[in-house]
C-alpha positions in Angstrom: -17.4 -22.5 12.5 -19.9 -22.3 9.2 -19.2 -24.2 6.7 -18.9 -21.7 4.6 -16.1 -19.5 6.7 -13.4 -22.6 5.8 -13.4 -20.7 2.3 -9.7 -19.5 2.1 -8.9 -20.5 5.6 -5.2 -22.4 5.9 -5.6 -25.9 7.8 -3.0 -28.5 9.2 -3.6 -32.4 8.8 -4.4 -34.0 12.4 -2.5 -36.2 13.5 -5.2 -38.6 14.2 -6.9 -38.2 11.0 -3.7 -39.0 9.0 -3.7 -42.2 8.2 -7.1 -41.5 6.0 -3.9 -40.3 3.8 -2.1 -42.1 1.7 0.6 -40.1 1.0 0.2 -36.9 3.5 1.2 -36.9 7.2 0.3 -34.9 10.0 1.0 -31.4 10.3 0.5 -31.2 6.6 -0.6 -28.0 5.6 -3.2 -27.1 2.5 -5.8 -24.6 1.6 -9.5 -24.6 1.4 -10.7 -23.7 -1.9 -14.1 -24.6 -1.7 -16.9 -26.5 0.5 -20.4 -28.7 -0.4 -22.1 -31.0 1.7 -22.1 -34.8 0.5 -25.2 -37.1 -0.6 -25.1 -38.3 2.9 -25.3 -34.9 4.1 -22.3 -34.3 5.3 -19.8 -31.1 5.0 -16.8 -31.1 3.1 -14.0 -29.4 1.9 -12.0 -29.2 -0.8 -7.8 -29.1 0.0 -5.3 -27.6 -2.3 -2.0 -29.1 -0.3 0.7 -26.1 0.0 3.5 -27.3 -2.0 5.7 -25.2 -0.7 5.3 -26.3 3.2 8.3 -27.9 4.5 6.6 -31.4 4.9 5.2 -31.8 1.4 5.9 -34.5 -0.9 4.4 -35.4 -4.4 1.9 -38.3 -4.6 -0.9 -37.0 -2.6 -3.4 -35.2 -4.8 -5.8 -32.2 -3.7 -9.2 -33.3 -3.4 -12.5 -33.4 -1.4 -12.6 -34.7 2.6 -13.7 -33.5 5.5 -13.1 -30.7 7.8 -12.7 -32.7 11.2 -9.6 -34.0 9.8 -8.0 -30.8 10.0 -7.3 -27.0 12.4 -7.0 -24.2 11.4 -3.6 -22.4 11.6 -4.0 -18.8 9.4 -6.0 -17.7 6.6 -5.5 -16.5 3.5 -5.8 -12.8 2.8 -7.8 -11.4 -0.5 -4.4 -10.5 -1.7 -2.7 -13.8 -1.1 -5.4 -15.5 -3.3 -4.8 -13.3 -5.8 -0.8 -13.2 -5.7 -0.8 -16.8 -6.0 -2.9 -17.1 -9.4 -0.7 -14.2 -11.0 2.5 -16.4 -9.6 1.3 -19.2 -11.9 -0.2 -17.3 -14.3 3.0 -15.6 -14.9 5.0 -19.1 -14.4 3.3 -20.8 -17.2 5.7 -22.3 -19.8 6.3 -20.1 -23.4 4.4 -22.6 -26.2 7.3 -24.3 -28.3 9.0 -22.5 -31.0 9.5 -19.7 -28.9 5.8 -18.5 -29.9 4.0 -16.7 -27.1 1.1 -18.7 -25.4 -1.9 -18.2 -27.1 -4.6 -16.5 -25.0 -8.2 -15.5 -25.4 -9.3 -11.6 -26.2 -10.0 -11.1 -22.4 -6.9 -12.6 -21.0 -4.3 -10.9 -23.7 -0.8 -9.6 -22.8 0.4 -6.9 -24.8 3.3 -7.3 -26.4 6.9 -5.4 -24.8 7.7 -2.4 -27.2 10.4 -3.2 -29.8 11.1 -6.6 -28.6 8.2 -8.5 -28.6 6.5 -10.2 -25.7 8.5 -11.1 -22.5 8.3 -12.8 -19.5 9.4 -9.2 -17.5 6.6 -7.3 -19.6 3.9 -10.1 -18.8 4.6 -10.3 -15.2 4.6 -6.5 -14.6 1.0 -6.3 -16.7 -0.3 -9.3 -14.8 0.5 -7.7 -11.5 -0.5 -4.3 -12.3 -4.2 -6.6 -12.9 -4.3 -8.2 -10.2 -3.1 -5.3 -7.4 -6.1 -3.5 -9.5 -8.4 -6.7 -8.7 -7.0 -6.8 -5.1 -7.8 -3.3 -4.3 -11.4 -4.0 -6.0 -12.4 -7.1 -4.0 -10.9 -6.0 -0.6 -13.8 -3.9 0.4 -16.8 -5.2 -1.3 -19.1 -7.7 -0.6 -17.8 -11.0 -2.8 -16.0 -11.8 -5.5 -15.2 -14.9 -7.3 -11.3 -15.7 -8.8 -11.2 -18.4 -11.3 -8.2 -19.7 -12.7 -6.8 -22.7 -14.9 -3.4 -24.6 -14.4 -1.5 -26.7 -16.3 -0.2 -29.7 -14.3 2.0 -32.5 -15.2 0.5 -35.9 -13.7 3.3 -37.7 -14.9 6.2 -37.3 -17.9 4.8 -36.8 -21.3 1.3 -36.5 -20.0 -0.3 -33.1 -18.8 -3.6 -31.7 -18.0 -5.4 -28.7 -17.4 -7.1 -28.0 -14.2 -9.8 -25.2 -13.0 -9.9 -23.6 -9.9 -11.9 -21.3 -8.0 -12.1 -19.1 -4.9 -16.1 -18.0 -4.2 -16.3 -15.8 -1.6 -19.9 -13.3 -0.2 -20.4 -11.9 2.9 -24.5 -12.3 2.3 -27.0 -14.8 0.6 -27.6 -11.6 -1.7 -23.6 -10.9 -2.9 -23.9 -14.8 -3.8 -26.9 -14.5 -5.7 -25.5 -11.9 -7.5 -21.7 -13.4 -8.1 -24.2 -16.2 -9.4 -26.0 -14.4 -11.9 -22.6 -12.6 -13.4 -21.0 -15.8 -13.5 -24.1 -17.7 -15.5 -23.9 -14.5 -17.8 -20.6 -14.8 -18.9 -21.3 -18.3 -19.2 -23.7 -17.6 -21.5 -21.6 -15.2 -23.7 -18.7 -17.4 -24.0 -21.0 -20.3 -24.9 -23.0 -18.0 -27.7 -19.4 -17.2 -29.0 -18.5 -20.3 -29.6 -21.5 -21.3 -31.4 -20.8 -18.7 -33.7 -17.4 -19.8 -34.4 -18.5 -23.3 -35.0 -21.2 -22.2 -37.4 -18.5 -19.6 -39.6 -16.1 -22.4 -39.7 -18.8 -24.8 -41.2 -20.7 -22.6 -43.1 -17.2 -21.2 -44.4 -17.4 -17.8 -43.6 
């Protein structure tokens, strides 16, 4: 298999690659989010455990290793990908003081009519923009999902951690995911520039 067909593709920890683990076991399952090749040369991916599979217990982080150490059992669907970032997208914790979380111009949640913002009203927006992404990506030639979550590595102490799912079905659909991504790259770095001048120069 390519390297780059383990993109998305559900694995299970070998048995006789397990004890490379400290914490995980065999029959483990996880999911491949990404792949590179090492400075040696060698292919890797990158595991995302499934926390919800029967065998799973805390302790064993997800992380870069190799594809030998694992089969492949199923793969993840367009639509699963993108059902599992609105789950924890619509999961995340309300900020404190009951204010609603605080979210960029491109990733606002309108407020519920009369009430205010709720969980109910968030969920049902996020999921109408996601089937809408879904329905988008399912036919076409690549897309790329990026996403941020907020983890808890142990009590009192939590960090935020991107992810991403890259996926083209040609060396061209790549290029071009490539240049869109460096684009808004650009435009997010230019608007924060701005903002840091305004707030120095005061205006």
């Amino acid at each position: 298999m390519k390297q780059e067909e383990w993109v998305g593709k559900v694995v299970e920890l070998l048995e006789h690659a397990s004890h490379y683990y400290p914490v995980a076991t065999a029959g483990w399952r996880g999911i491949v989010k990404d792949t590179k090749v090492d400075d040696e040369g060698f292919a890797m991916v990158y595991i995302e455990w499934d926390r919800d599979h029967w065998l799973y217990s805390s302790g064993q982080a997800d992380g870069w290793t190799y594809p030998a150490h694992f089969e492949v059992v199923g793969e993840f669907t367009v639509k699963d990908i993108v059902n599992e970032a609105m789950e924890r997208r619509a999961q995340e914790d309300p900020a404190e003081d009951g204010e609603p979380p605080e979210v960029s111009e491109m990733d606002a949640v309108p407020e519920a009519e009369g009430t205010g913002s709720t969980d109910d009203s968030k969920r049902e927006h996020l999921s109408a923009v996601f089937e809408s992404a879904v329905a988008e990506a399912r036919d076409s030639e690549g897309f790329v999902l990026i996403w941020v979550d907020e983890r808890e590595i142990r009590p009192g102490l939590t960090i935020h951690v991107p992810s991403r799912v890259a996926i083209a079905a040609s060396v061209e659909s790549a290029d071009l995911l490539e240049v869109q991504i460096m684009e808004m790259a650009q435009e997010l770095f230019a608007k924060a520039m701005r903002q840091r001048m305004e707030d120095r120069d005061g205006r």
